[in-house]
C-alpha positions as CSV (number, residue, x, y, z in Angstrom):
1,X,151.0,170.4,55.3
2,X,148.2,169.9,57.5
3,X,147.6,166.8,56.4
4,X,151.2,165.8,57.0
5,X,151.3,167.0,60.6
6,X,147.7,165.3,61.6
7,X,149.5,162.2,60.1
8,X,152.3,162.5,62.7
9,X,150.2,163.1,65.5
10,X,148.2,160.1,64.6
11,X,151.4,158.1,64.5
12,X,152.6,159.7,67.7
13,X,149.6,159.2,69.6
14,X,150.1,155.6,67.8
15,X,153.3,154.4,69.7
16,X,152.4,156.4,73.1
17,X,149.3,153.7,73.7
18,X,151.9,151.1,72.3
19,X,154.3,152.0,74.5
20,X,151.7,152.8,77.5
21,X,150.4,149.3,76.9
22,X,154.0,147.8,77.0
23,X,154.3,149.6,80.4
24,X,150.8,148.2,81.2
25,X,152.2,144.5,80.3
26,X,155.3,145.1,82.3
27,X,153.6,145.9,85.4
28,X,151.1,143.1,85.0
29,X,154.3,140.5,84.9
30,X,155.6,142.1,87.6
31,X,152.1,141.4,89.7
32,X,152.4,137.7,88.7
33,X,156.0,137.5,89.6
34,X,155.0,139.5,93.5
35,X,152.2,136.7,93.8
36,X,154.3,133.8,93.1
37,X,156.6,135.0,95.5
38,X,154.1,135.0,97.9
39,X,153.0,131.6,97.3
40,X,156.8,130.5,97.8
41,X,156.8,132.6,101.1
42,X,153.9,130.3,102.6
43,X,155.7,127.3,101.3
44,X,159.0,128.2,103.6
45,X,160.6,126.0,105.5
46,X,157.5,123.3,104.9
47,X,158.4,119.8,106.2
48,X,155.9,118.4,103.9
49,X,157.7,115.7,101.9
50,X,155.4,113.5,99.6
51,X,154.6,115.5,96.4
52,X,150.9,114.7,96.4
53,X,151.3,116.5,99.7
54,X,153.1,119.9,98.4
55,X,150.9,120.1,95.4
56,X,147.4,119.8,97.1
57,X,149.0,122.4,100.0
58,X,149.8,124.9,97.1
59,X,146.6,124.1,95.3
60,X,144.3,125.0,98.3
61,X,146.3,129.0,98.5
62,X,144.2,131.8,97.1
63,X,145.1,132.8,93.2
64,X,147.4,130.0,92.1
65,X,146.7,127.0,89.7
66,X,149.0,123.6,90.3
67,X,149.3,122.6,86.8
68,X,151.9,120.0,87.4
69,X,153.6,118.0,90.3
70,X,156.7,115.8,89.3
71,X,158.6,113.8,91.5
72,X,157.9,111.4,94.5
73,X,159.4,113.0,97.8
74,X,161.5,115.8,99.0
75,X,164.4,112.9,99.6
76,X,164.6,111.6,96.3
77,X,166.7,112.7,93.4
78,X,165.3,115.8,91.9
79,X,163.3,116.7,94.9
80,X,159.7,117.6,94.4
81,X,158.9,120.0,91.6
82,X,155.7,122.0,91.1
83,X,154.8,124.0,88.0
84,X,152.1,126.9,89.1
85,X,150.5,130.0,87.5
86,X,149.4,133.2,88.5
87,X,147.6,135.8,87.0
88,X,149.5,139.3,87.6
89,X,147.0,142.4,86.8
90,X,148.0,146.1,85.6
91,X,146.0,149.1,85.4
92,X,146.0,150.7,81.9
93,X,145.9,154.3,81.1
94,X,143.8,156.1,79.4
95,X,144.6,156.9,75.5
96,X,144.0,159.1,72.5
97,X,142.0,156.0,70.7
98,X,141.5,154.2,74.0
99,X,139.6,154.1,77.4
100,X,141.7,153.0,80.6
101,X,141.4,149.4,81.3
102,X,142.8,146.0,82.9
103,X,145.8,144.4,81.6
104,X,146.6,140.8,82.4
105,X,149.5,138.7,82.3
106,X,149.0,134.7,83.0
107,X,152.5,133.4,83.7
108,X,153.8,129.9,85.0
109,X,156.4,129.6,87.3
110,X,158.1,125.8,88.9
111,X,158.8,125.2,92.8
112,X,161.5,123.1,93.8
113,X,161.5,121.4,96.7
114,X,164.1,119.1,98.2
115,X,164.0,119.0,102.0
116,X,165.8,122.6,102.9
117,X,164.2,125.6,103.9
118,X,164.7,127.2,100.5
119,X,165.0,130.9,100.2
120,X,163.1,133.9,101.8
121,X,161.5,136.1,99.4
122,X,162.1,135.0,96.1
123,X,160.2,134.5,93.1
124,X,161.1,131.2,91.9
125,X,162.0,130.7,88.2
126,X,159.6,131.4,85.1
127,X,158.4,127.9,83.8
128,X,156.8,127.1,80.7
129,X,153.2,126.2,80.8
130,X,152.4,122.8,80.5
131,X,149.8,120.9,78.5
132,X,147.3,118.2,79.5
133,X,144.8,118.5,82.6
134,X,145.8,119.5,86.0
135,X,146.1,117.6,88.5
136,X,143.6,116.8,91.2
137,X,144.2,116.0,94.8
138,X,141.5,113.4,97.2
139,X,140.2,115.8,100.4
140,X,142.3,116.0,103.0
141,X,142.3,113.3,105.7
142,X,140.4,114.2,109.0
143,X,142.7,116.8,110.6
144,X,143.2,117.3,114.6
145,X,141.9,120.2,116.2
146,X,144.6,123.2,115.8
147,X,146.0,123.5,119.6
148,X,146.7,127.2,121.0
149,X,149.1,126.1,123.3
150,X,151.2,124.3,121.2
151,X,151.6,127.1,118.3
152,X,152.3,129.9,121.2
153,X,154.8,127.5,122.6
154,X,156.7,127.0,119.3
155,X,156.8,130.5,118.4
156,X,159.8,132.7,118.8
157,X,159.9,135.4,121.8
158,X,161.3,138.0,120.5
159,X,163.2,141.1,122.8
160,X,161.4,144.4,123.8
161,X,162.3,147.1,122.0
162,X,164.8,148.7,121.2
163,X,167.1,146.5,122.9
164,X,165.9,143.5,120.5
165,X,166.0,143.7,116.8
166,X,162.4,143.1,115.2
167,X,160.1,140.5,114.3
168,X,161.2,138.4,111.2
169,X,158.3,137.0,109.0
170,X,160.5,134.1,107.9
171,X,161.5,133.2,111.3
172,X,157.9,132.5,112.5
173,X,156.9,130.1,109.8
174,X,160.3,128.5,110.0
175,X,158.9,128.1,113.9
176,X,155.6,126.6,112.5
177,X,157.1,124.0,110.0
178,X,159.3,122.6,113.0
179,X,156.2,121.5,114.6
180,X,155.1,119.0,111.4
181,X,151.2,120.0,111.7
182,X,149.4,118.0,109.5
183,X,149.2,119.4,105.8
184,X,145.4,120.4,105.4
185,X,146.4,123.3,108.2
186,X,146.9,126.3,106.6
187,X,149.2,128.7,107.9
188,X,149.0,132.4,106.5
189,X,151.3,135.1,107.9
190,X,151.4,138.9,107.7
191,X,153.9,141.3,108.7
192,X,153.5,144.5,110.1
193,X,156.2,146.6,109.8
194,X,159.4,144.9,111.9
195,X,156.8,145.5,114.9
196,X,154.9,142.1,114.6
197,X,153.8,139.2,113.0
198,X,150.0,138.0,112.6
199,X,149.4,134.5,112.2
200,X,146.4,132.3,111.2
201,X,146.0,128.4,111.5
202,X,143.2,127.3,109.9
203,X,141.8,123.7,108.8
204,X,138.7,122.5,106.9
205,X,139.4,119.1,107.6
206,X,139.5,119.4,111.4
207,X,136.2,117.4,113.5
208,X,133.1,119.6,113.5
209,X,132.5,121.2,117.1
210,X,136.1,120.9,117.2
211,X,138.6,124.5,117.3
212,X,139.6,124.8,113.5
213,X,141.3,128.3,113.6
214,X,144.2,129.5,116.1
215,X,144.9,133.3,115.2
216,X,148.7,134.2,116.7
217,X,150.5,137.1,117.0
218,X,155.3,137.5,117.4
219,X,156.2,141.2,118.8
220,X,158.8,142.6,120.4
221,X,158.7,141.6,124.1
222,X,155.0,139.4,123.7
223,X,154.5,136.6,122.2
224,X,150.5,135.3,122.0
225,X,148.3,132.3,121.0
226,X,144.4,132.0,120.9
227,X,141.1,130.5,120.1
228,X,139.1,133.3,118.2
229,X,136.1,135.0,119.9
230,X,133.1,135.1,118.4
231,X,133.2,138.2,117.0
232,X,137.2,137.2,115.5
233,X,135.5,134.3,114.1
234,X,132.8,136.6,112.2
235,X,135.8,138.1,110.1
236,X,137.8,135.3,109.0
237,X,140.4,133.2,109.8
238,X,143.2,136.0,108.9
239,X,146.2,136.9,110.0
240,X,145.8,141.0,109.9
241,X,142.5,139.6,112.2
242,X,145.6,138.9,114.5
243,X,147.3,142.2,114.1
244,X,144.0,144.0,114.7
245,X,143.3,142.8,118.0
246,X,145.7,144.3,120.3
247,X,146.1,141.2,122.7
C-alpha cells in the first residue's frame, strides 16, 4: 500500500511540472506574440515603400531577427512581406524534481505591408520559419540632421484636460510617418497612461558634430520638441528620457 500511494504521488508530482511547464511554454508564446506586436506598432503608418527599406528598418529594432523580405515595393502586387522572429521568455516554477528556471519560445511571425497604415496594436500572423541565411542590408546612406522644429511642428496638439480626450500613441507616429524622414531615423514611442506620449528620433547615419537625437513629448494642452541636454544625452536616446523630463 505504501508503495502504491508513493507511486501516485510520484506520478502526480509528474504531470503538475508537465503541466506547470505547459503553463511556462504558454506564457513564453504569449511574450513573443507582445514583442512582435511591438515591432508592428513602430512600423505604423511607415511611408517607407522599397522592401530593402522595411527590412533593414525592422532589422535595426531591438529583439527581432528579419529572416526574409519578399516583394519589391509597397505599390506592387502582394505588397512587401517580411518574415521576423522573436524570442518570448517565461519564468518557470519551481518543482518536486525541478529548480525554477527560464522558459523560451522562438517564434516567427510575417509583416505585410502594402502602402496603408495597417492596424494599431496587433500581432501580425504566426509564420513558419524559413530556411537559408538572412538577409543583410548595406549601411544606411548619410542621414540629415533630425530637425526639432520640424517634428514639434508635425505633432498633434492635443486639448487640456478634461475638456480634450487623451493622448493616442498611434496618432503621433501616424504624425511622424507623414513627414517621410529618411529611413535610418529611428522613431521609438512610449505612452504614459492617456496623459502623454514620449518620443525619440534617433539616427546613426546622421553627419558627426551634427544633432542626431530629437527627444519629443504629446500631452494634453502642450505639445514639445528638443535637442537633448547634455545630461539627456548621458541616458540615451529614449523615449521614457522624454516622459521623465517634465518640459
Amino acid at each position: 500500500m505504501r508503495l502504491t500511494m508513493i507511486a501516485a504521488l510520484a506520478v502526480t508530482a509528474l504531470a503538475a511540472a508537465g503541466c506547470a511547464d505547459a503553463t511556462a511554454e504558454a506564457d513564453a508564446v504569449d511574450d513573443a506574440r507582445d514583442k512582435v506586436r511591438q515591432v508592428s506598432n513602430a512600423m505604423y503608418g511607415t511611408r517607407l515603400v522599397k522592401a530593402d527599406d522595411i527590412g533593414h528598418h525592422i532589422a535595426d529594432l531591438k529583439g527581432v531577427e528579419v529572416l526574409n523580405v519578399s516583394g519589391a515595393g509597397t505599390g506592387t502586387p502582394g505588397g512587401v512581406r517580411v518574415t521576423v522572429r522573436v524570442s518570448g521568455v517565461a519564468l518557470r516554477g519551481e518543482g518536486l524534481f525541478r529548480g525554477p528556471g527560464r522558459v523560451t519560445a522562438n517564434r516567427c511571425f510575417e509583416l505585410a505591408f502594402d502602402g496603408r497604415p495597417g492596424e494599431w496594436d496587433t500581432a501580425p500572423p504566426p509564420a513558419p520559419c524559413p530556411d537559408g541565411a538572412p538577409p543583410t542590408f548595406a549601411p544606411w546612406p548619410e542621414a540629415p540632421p533630425v530637425s526639432a522644429a520640424r517634428i514639434e511642428g508635425a505633432l498633434p496638439k492635443v486639448n487640456a484636460l478634461p475638456s480634450g480626450r487623451g493622448v493616442e500613441e498611434r496618432d503621433v507616429r501616424a504624425a511622424l510617418a507623414k513627414l517621410g524622414l529618411h529611413p535610418a531615423i529611428r522613431i521609438e514611442t512610449e505612452p504614459q497612461s492617456d496623459f502623454a506620449v514620449g518620443v525619440s528620433l534617433y539616427s546613426d547615419a546622421t553627419p558627426p558634430g551634427k544633432p542626431r537625437c530629437v527627444l519629443a513629448r504629446v500631452s494634453p494642452g502642450k505639445t514639445k520638441a528638443w535637442v537633448p541636454s547634455p545630461t539627456e544625452a548621458r541616458q540615451g536616446c529614449k523615449a521614457h528620457i522624454a516622459l521623465g523630463t517634465g518640459r
